[in-house]
TORMISE-877750 format. One record per residue (C-alpha): residue number from 1; residue in three letters; chain; x, y, z. Coordinates in nm, 4 decimals, always signed. Layout:
// TORMISE-877750
resi:NUM, resn:Ala, chain:A, x:X, y:Y, z:Z
...
***
This chain:
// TORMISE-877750
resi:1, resn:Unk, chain:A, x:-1.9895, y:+11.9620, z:+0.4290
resi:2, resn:Unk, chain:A, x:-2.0323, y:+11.7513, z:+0.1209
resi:3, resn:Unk, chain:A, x:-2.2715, y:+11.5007, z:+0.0752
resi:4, resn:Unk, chain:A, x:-2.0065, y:+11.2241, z:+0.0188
resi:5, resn:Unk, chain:A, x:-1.9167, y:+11.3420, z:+0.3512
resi:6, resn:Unk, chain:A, x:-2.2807, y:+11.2855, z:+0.4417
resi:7, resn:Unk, chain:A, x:-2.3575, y:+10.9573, z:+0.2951
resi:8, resn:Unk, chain:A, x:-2.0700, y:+10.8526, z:+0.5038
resi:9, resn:Unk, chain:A, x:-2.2273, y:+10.9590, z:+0.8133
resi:10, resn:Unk, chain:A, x:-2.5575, y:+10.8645, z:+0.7072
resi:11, resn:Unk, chain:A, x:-2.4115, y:+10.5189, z:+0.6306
resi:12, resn:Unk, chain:A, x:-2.2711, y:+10.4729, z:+0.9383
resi:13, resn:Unk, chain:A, x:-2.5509, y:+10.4918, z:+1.1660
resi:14, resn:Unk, chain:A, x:-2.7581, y:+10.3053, z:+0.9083
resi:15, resn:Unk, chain:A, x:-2.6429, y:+10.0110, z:+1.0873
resi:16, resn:Unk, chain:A, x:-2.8935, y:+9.9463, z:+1.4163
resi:17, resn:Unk, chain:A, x:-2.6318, y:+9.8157, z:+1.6010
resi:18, resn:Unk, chain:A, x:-2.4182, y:+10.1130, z:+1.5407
resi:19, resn:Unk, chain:A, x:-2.6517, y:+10.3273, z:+1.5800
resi:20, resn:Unk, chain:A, x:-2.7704, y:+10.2250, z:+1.9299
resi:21, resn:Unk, chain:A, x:-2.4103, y:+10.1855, z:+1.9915
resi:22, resn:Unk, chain:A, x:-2.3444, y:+10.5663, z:+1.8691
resi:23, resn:Unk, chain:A, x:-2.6759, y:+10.6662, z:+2.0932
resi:24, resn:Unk, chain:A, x:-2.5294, y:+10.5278, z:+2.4456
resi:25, resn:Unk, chain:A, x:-2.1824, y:+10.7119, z:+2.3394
resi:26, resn:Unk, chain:A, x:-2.4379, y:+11.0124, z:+2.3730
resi:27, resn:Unk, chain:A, x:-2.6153, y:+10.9200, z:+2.6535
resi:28, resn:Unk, chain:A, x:-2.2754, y:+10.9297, z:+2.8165
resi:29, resn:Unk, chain:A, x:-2.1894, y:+11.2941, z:+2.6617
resi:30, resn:Unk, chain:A, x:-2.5462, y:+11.4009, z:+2.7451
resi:31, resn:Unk, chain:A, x:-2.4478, y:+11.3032, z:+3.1349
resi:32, resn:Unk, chain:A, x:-2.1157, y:+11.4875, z:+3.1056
resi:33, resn:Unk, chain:A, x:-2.1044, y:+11.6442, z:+3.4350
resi:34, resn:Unk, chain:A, x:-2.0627, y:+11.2878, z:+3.5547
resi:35, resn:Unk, chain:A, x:-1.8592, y:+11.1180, z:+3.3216
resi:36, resn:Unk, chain:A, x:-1.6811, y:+11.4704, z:+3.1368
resi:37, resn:Unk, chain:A, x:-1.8535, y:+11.3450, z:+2.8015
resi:38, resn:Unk, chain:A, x:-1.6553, y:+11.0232, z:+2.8205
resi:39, resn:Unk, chain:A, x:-1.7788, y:+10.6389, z:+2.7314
resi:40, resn:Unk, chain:A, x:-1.5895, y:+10.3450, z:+2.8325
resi:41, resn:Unk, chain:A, x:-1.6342, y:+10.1011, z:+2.5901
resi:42, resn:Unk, chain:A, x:-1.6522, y:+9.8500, z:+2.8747
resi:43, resn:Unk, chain:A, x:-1.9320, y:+10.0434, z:+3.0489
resi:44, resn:Unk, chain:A, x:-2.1957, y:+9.9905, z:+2.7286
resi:45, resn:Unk, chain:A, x:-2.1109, y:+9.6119, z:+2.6707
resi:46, resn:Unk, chain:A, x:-2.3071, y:+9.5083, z:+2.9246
resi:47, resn:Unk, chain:A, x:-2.5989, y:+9.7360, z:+2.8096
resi:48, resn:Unk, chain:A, x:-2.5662, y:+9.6300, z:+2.4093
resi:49, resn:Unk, chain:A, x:-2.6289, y:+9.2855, z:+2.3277
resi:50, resn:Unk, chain:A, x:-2.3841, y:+9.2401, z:+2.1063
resi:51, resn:Unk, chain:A, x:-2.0213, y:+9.0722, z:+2.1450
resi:52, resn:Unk, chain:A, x:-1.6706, y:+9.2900, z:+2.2194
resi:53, resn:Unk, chain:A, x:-1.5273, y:+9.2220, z:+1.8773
resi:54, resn:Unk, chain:A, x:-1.8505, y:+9.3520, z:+1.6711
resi:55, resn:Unk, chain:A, x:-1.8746, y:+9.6412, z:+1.9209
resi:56, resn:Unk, chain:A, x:-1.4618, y:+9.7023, z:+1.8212
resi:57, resn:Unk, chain:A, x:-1.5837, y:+9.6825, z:+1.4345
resi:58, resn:Unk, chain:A, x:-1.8808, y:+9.9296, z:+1.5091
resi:59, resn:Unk, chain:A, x:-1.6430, y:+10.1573, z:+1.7121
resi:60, resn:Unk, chain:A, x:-1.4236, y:+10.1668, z:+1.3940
resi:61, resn:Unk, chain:A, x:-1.6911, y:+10.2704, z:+1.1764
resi:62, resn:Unk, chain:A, x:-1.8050, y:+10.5414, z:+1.3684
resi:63, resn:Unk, chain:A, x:-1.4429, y:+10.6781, z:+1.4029
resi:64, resn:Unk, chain:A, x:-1.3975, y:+10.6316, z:+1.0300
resi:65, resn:Unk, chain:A, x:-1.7249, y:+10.8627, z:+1.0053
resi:66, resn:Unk, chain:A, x:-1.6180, y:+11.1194, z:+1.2705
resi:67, resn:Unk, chain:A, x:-1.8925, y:+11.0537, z:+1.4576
resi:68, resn:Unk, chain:A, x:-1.6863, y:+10.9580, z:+1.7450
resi:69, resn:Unk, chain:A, x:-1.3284, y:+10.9751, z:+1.8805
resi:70, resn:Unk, chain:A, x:-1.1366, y:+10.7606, z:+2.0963
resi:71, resn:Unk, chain:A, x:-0.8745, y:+10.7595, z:+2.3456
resi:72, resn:Unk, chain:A, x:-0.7003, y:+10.4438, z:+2.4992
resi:73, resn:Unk, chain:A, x:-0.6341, y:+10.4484, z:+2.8785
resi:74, resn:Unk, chain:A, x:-0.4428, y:+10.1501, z:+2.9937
resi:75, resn:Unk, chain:A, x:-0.6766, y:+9.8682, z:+2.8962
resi:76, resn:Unk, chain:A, x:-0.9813, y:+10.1149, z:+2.8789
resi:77, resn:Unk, chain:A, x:-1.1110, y:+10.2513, z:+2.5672
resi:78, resn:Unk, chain:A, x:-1.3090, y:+10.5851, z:+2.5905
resi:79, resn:Unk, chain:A, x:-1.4995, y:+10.7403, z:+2.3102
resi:80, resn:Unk, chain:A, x:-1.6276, y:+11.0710, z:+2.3186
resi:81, resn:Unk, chain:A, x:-1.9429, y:+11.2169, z:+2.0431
resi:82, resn:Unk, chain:A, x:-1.7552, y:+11.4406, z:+1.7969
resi:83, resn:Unk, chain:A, x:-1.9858, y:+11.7832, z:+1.8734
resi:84, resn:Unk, chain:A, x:-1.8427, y:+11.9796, z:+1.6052
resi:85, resn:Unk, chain:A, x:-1.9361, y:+11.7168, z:+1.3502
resi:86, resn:Unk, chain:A, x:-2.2979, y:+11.6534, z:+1.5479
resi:87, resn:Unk, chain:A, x:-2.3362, y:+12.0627, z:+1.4998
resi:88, resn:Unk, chain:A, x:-2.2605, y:+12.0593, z:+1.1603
resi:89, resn:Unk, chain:A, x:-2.5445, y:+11.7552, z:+1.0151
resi:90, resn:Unk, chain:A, x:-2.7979, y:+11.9829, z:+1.2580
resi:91, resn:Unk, chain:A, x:-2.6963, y:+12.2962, z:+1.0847
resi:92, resn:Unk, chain:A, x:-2.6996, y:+12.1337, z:+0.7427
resi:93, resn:Unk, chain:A, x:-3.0525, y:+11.9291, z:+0.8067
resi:94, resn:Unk, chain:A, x:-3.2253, y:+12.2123, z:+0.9574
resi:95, resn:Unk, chain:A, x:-3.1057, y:+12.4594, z:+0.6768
resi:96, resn:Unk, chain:A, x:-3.3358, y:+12.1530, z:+0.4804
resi:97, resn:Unk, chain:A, x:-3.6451, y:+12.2427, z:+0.6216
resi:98, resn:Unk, chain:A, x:-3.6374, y:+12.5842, z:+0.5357
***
């Protein structure tokens, strides 16, 4: 992975927002054999205190970073953590440390 790559990522859960956003997307993944790693979206806007149209801009940043993907289901949006992505930073940071 390239660190332009990075930064993206890196930029995208700079945001707190985002980045508590991103961490109850995980929660859900983390809980799979409930939920089958899935998030609605309307599930977590009662837990954030934030309003649906900044969560929908904070959604689009995390796709746009591949932190996330999404899936519409009638009027349902779920997101899912991107593990192969996830793998990769924890590979590249813990190479870091080394």
């Amino acid at each position: 992975m390239d660190t332009k790559k990075m930064a993206k990522i890196f930029k995208a859960l700079s945001n707190e927002n985002r980045l508590e956003l991103y961490l109850k997307i995980a929660e859900a993944h983390e809980a799979g054999f409930k939920t089958g790693g899935e998030c609605c979206v309307a599930d977590i806007i009662a837990c954030l205190n934030i309003g649906a149209p900044t969560i929908s801009h904070h959604i689009k940043e995390l796709v746009n970073a591949d932190l996330i993907t999404t899936e519409k289901r009638g009027k349902f949006l779920i997101c899912r953590v991107n593990q192969q992505l996830v793998a990769e930073v924890s590979e590249i940071l813990s190479l870091q440390h080394k």
